[in-house]
N, C-alpha and C positions, 0 to 999 in steps of 0.2 A: 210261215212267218220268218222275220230276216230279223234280229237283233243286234244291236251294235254298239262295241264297250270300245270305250276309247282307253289305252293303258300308257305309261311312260315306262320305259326300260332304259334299258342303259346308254341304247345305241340311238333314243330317242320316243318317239310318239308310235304306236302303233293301231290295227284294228282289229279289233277281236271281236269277229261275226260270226251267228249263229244262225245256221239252218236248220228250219225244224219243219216239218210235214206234220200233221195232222194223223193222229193213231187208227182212224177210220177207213186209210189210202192203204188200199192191199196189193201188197206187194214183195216177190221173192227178195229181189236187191233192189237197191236204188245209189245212184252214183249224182256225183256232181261234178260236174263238166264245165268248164269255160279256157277262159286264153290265162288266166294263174295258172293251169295246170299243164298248160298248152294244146290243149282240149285232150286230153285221156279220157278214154272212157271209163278205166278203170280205177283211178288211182286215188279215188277219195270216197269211199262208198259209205253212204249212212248211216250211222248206227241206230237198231230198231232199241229205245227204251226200255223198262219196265211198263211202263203207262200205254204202251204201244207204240209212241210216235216216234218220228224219226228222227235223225239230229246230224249236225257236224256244226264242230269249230274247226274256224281257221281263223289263221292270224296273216294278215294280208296291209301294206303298205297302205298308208295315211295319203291323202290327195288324190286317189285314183278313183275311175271308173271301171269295173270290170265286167266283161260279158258272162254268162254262164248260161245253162238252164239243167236239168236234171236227165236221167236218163235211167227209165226202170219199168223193169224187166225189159231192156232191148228196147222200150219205146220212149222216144223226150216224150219232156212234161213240163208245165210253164209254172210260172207261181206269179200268179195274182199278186204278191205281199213285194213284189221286187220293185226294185227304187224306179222303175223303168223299164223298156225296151227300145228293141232295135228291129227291122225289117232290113234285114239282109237283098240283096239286087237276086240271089239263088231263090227267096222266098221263103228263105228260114229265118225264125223270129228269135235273137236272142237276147235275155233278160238280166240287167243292170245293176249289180250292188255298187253303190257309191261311198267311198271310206272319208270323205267330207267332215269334219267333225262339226263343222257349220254347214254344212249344206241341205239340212234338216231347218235350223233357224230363218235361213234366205228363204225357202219354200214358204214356209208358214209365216213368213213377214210380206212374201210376195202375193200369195191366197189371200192375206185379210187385209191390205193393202188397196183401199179407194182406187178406182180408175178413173183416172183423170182423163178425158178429152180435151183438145186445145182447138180453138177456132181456126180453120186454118188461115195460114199466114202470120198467125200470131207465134212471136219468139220463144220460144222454153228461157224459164227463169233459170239461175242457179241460185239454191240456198245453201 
């Protein structure tokens, strides 16, 4: 699951996201990897809970899209809960948190949002 607090600081707006796995995913380490960190394999590793599950925060720049996907024990791992993916041209699939503070809003105005078809040749209006 991917969580997402929007915070004001000094310097401005920020994104304070949470990664969490599920306490059921057995596993020695688990890392988090994308182009924030300029893909390290190492350098943001999970923390396992009390409850079992996994977690990290980070605080990551408002307006972006950023690739990531996890990395544990030695092998990636996808997460379903992510805002997105990517199909890489090498065939590697990487997975999207977007720090949008509205682009949770556009989505679910877009999903529930009537589809209009026009006849064709007929003008689009503006309202």
């Amino acid at each position: 699951m991917i969580s997402k607090t929007f915070i004001k600081i000094s310097q401005g707006l920020i994104a304070r996201v949470i990664f969490t796995l599920p306490d059921s995913l057995w596993a020695d380490t688990i890392y988090l990897v994308g182009d924030f960190n300029e893909w390290s394999p190492s350098s943001h590793p999970l923390e396992r809970r009390r409850d079992g599950a996994w977690t990290l925060t980070l605080d990551l720049p408002v307006g972006r899209t950023f690739e990531f996907y996890y990395l544990r024990d030695g092998q990636w791992m996808s997460d379903s809960q992510a805002d997105g993916y990517v199909h890489a041209p090498d065939g590697i699939t990487s997975f999207l948190v977007v720090t949008d503070p509205h682009a949770d809003e556009r989505l679910a105005a877009t999903e529930m949002a009537p589809l209009h078809i026009l006849p064709p040749h007929t003008p689009p209006t503006v309202r």
